[in-house]
C-alpha positions in Angstrom: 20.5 128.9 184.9 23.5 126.9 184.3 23.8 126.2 180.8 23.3 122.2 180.2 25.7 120.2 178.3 24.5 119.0 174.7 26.8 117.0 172.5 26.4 119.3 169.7 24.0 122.5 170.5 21.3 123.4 168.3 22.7 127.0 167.7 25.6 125.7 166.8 24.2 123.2 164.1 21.4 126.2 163.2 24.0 129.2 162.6 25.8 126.8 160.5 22.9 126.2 158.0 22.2 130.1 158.6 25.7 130.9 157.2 24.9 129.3 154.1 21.4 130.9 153.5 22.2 134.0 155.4 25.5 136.7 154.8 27.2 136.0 158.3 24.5 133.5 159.3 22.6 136.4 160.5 20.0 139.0 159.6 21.7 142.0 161.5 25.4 142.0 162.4 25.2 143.1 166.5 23.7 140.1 166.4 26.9 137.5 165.7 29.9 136.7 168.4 32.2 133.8 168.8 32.1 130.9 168.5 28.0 131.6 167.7 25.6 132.9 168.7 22.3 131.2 170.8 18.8 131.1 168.8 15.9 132.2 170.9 13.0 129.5 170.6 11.2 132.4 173.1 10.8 134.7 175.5 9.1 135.9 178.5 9.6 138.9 181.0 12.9 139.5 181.5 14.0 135.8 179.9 15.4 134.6 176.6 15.2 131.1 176.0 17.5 129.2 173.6 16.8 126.4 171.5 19.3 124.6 173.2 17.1 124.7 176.3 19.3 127.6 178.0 17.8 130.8 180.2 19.1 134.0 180.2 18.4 137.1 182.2 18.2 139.6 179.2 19.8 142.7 179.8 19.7 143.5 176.0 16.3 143.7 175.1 16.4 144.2 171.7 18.6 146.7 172.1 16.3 148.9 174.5 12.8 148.5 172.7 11.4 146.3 175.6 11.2 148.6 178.5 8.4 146.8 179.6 9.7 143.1 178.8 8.8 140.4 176.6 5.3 139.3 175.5 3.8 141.7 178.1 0.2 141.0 177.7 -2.1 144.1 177.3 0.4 144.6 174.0 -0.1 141.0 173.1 -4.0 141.2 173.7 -3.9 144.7 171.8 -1.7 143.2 168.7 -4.3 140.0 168.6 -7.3 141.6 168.5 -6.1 144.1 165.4 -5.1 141.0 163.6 -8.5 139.9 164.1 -10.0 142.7 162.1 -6.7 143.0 159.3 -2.7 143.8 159.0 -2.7 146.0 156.8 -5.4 148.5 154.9 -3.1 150.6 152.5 -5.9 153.4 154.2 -5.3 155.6 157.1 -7.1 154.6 160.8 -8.1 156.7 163.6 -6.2 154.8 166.1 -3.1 156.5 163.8 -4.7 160.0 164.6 -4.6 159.1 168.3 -1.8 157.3 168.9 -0.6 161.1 166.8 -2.1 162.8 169.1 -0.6 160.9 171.9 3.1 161.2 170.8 2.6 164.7 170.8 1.2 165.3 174.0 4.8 163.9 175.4 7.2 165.1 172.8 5.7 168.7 172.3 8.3 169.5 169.9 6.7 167.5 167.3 3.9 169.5 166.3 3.2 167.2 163.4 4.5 163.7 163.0 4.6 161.3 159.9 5.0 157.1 160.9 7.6 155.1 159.3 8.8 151.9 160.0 12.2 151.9 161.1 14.6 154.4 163.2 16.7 154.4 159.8 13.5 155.4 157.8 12.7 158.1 160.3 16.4 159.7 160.5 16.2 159.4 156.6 13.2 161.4 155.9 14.2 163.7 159.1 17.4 164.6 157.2 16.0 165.1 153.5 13.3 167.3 155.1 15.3 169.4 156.8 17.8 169.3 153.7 14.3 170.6 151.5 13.0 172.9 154.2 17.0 175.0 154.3 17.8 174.4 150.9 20.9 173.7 151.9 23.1 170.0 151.5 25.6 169.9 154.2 24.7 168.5 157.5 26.9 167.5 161.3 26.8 164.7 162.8 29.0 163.2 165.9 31.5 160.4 165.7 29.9 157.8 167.5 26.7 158.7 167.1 24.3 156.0 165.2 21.5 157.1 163.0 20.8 153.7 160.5 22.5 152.5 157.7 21.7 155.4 154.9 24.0 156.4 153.2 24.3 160.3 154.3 24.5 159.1 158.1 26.5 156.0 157.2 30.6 157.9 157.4 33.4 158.0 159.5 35.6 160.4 160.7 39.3 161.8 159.4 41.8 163.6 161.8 41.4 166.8 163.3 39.0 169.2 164.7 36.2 168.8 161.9 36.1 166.9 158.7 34.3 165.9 155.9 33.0 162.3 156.3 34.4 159.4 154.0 32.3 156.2 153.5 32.5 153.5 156.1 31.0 151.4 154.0 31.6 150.0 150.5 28.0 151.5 148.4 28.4 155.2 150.0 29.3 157.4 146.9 32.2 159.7 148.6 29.9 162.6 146.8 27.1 161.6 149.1 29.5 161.2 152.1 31.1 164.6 151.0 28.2 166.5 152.7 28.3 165.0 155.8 30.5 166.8 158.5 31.7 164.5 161.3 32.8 166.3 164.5 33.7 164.7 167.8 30.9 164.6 170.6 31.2 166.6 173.4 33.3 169.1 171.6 32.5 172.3 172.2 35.4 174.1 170.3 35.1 171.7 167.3 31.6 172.8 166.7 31.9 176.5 166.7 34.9 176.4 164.9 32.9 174.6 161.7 30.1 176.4 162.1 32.5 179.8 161.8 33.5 178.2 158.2 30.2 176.2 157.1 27.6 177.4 159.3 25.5 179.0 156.3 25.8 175.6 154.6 24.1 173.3 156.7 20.9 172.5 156.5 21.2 170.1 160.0 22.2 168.7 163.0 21.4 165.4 164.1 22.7 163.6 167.2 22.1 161.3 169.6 21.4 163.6 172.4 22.7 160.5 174.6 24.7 158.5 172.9 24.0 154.5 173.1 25.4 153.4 170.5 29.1 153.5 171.6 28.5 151.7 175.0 27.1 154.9 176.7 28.2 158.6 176.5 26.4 160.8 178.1 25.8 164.8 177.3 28.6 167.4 179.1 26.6 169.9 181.2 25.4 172.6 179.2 26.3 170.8 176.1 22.9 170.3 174.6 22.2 173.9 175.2 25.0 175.3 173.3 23.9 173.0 170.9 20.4 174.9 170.8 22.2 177.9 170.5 24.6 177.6 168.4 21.7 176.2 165.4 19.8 179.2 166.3 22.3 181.7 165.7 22.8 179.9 161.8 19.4 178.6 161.2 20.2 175.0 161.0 17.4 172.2 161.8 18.4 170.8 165.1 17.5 167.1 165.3 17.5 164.9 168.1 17.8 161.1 166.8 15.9 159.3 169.7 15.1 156.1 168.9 16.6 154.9 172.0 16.5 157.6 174.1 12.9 158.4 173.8 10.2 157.0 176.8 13.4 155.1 177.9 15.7 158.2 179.8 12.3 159.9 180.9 8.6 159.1 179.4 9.7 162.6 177.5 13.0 161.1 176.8 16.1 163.2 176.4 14.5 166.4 175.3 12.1 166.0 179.2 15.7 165.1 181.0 17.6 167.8 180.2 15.2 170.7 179.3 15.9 171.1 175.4 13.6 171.3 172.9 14.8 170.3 168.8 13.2 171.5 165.7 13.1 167.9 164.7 13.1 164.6 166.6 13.1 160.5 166.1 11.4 158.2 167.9 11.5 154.2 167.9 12.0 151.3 169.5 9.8 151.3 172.7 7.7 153.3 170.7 6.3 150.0 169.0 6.0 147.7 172.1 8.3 144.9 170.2 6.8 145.8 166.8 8.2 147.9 163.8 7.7 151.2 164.1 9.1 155.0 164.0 8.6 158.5 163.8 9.5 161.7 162.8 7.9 165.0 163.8 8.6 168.5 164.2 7.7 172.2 163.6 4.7 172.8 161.7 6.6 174.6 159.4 9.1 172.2 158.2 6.4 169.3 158.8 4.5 171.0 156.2 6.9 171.0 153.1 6.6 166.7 153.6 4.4 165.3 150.6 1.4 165.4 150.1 1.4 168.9 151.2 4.3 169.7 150.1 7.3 168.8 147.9 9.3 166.4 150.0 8.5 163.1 149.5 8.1 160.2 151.8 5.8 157.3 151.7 5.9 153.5 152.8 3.2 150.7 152.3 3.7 149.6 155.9 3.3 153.0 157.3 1.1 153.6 160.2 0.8 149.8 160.1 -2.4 149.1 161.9 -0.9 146.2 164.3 2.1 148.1 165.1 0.1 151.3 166.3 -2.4 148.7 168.2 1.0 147.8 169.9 2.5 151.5 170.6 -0.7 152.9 171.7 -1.0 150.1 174.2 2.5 151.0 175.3 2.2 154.8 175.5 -1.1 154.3 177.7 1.1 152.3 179.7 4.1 154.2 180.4 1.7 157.6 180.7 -0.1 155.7 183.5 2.6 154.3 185.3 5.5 156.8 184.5 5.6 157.6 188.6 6.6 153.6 189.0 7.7 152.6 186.1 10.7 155.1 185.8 11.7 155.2 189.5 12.1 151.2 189.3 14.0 151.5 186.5 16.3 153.8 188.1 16.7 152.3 191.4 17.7 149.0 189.8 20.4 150.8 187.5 21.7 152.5 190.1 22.2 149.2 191.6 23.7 147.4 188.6 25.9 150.1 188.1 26.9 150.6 191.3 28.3 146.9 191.5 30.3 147.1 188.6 32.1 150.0 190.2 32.3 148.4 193.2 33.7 144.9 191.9 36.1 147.6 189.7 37.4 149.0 192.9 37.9 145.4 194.5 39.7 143.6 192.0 41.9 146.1 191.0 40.4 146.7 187.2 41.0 149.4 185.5 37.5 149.7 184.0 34.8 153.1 184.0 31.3 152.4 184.2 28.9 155.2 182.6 25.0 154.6 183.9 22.0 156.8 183.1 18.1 156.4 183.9 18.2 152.3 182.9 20.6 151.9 180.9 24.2 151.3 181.3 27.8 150.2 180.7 31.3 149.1 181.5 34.5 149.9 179.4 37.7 148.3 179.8 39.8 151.4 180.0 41.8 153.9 182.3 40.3 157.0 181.0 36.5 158.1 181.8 34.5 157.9 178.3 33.6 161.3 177.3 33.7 160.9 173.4 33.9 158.0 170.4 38.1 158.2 171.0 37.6 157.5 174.6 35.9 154.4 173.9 38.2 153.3 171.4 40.5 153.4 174.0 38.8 150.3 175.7 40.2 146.7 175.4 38.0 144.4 173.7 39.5 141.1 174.3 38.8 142.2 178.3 35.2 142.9 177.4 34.8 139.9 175.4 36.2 137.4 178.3 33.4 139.8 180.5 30.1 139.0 178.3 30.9 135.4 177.8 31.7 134.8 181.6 28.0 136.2 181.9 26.7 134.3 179.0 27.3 130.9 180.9 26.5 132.7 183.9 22.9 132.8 182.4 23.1 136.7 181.8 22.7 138.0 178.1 24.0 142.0 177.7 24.9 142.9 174.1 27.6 141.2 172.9 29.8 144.2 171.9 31.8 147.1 173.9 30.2 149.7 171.7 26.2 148.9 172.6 24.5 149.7 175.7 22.8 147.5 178.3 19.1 147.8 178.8 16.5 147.3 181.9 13.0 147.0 181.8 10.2 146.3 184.4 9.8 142.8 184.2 13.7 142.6 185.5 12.5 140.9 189.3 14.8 141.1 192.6 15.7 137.9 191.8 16.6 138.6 188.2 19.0 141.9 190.1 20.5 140.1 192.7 22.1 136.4 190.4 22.8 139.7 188.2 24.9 141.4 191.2 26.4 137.6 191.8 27.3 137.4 188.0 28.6 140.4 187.6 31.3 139.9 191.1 32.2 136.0 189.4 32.9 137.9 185.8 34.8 141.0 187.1 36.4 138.8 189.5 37.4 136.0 186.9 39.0 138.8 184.6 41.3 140.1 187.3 42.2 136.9 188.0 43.2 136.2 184.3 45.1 138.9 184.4 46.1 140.7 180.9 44.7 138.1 178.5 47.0 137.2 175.7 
């Protein structure tokens, strides 16, 4: 998959026509890195495929919503034959009531469920139903943690123990960011100390229950129970945000893994087999207060778009028929992955962790394990950076950034694991023969 050698690439001359038409040349910002970024002309199983005529094994996937690879073709043949008979109605379907019905019989929690169309639209409504359902404005979330670009989810964090968010973004009114508490992940003593203060304020929680949005952080034993507890005991909405964590850590995702069951939950990603989608669902009786049968309001013209549910009913048949090989594969090749990176860590001499979990994983530059958003800070960018473009001409795509995760999915072959493994010893190894970089 060597990369051949153009005079001037076609990304090159495309991202810098895209930079005048487009703020940053691009329509999401994960999606930039230096010098610039490839275009995809298409894709197939586990490949990407540039328009400069390049292959890469993808270990991105659209930042986990291909679990079962690209242009798998029972979605594809599913997707065609709903455009055959329309896009869009403005009317509800009865594939929405079972694909409904479906969702539910994994993620029991949500007793009812609205569609959306986005994991930012979903986290939205989840939060401003919750927000109707307590009466109450405040809510927590975790430094680190990555619910869309809204504004009451869209903060940063101040010093100590707990805080009040401030915008991390120019648009956030501070009011607006004023009700958001941001407490470090992890933390138990953080949490029951705010919840001493503001616990009777709070209308919810919401968190990543595994964090993949800051590489990969995954849940301290027992923390996701206190977490359960602790809501209980002040009757705040507990809401697990898991657009990437759901059918990806276990068909059930994160609330099947580790035994915990929210009031609320978000679902995306896989859930639309490559095609926009989301969900939010709960209790009965907080589903209840959302519009029309209640006072909450929520609605969307694309919602419960009828080629998107062809898509994620096609992939939840899938998954619920093959979860006994499907997620076994998964985790065998992960632990493989991950097991080389810790190796090559170990033999060149890097001072690197490596955090791994179902199928997806990570590798941070760093000397201290990554617990928590400040332990990742701690990781050395300029090493990570030398890392993902050693693999880029390597002919191995993972998300350009230290703060996303890496992503498998079935399609990933033998072949596709092993020039992985090889890639992975030449990058590691080419780093610690670098040395510091400059």
């Amino acid at each position: 998959m060597a990369e051949p050698k153009l005079a001037i690439p076609k990304s090159k001359e495309l991202f810098e026509k895209a930079k005048t038409l487009l703020p940053g040349g691009v329509n999401s910002p994960v999606r930039a890195f230096e010098p610039y970024p490839f275009f995809v002309e298409k894709a197939q199983g586990s490949k990407l495929f540039s328009v400069d005529g390049n292959a890469y094994i993808d270990y991105c996937m659209s930042y986990g919503a291909l679990i079962l690879g690209h242009c798998h073709p029972e979605i594809l043949d599913a997707a065609r034959e709903q455009i055959s008979k329309g896009t869009v109605y403005g009317a509800p379907t009865e594939l929405e009531v079972k694909f409904a019905e479906l969702i539910r019989q994994v993620y029991p929690s949500m007793e009812m469920l609205r569609l959306v169309n986005s994991g930012t639209e979903a986290t939205m409504h989840a939060i401003r139903l919750a927000r109707g359902f307590t009466g109450r404005k405040k809510i927590i979330k975790f430094e680190g943690c990555f619910h869309g670009s809204h504004d009451s989810v869209l903060v940063k964090a101040g010093s100590g123990a707990a805080w009040f968010g401030t915008p991390s973004s120019l648009g956030v009114p501070e009011e607006t960011a004023g009700n958001t508490i941001v407490l470090p992940y992890n933390n138990f003593e953080s949490l029951e100390e705010t919840l001493k203060r503001h616990g009777n304020e709070i209308a919810a929680l919401i968190l990543e229950p595994v964090v993949a949005n800051s590489g990969l952080i995954l849940p301290k034993e027992g923390y996701l129970n206190f977490l359960r507890k602790k809501t209980d005991e002040y009757g705040i909405v507990l809401i697990f945000d898991e657009v990437v964590t759901g059918f990806r850590v276990a068909l059930g995702g994160a609330q099947e893994y580790y035994g915990v069951k929210p009031d609320m939950a978000t679902l995306g990603k896989i859930l639309g087999g490559g095609f926009p989608i989301a969900v939010f669902g709960g209790k009965r009786e907080i589903m209840e207060n959302l519009a029309p049968t209640g006072k909450v309001y929520q609605a969307g013209t694309f919602s419960g778009n009828p080629v998107s549910v062809a898509a994620g009913y096609t992939v939840l048949k899938l998954l619920h028929r093959e979860r006994e090989k499907v997620y076994p594969k998964l985790e065998r090749n992960c632990e493989r992955l991950a097991k080389a990176l810790k190796d090559g860590v170990l033999d060149y001499d890097l001072e690197a962790q490596v955090n791994s979990l179902a199928s997806m994983f990570q590798i941070f530059f760093t000397t201290v394990p990554v617990t928590d958003y400040a332990t990742v800070k701690t990781s050395e960018i300029q090493k990570f950076n030398i890392y993902f473009k050693n693999l880029l001409k390597q002919g191995v795509f993972i998300p350009p950034s230290q703060f996303e995760t890496c992503f498998l999915s079935t399609a990933h072959s033998e072949e596709d694991i092993n020039a992985t493994l090889t890639a992975f010893d030449n990058a590691l190894k080419n780093l610690a023969e670098a040395g510091n970089p400059p």
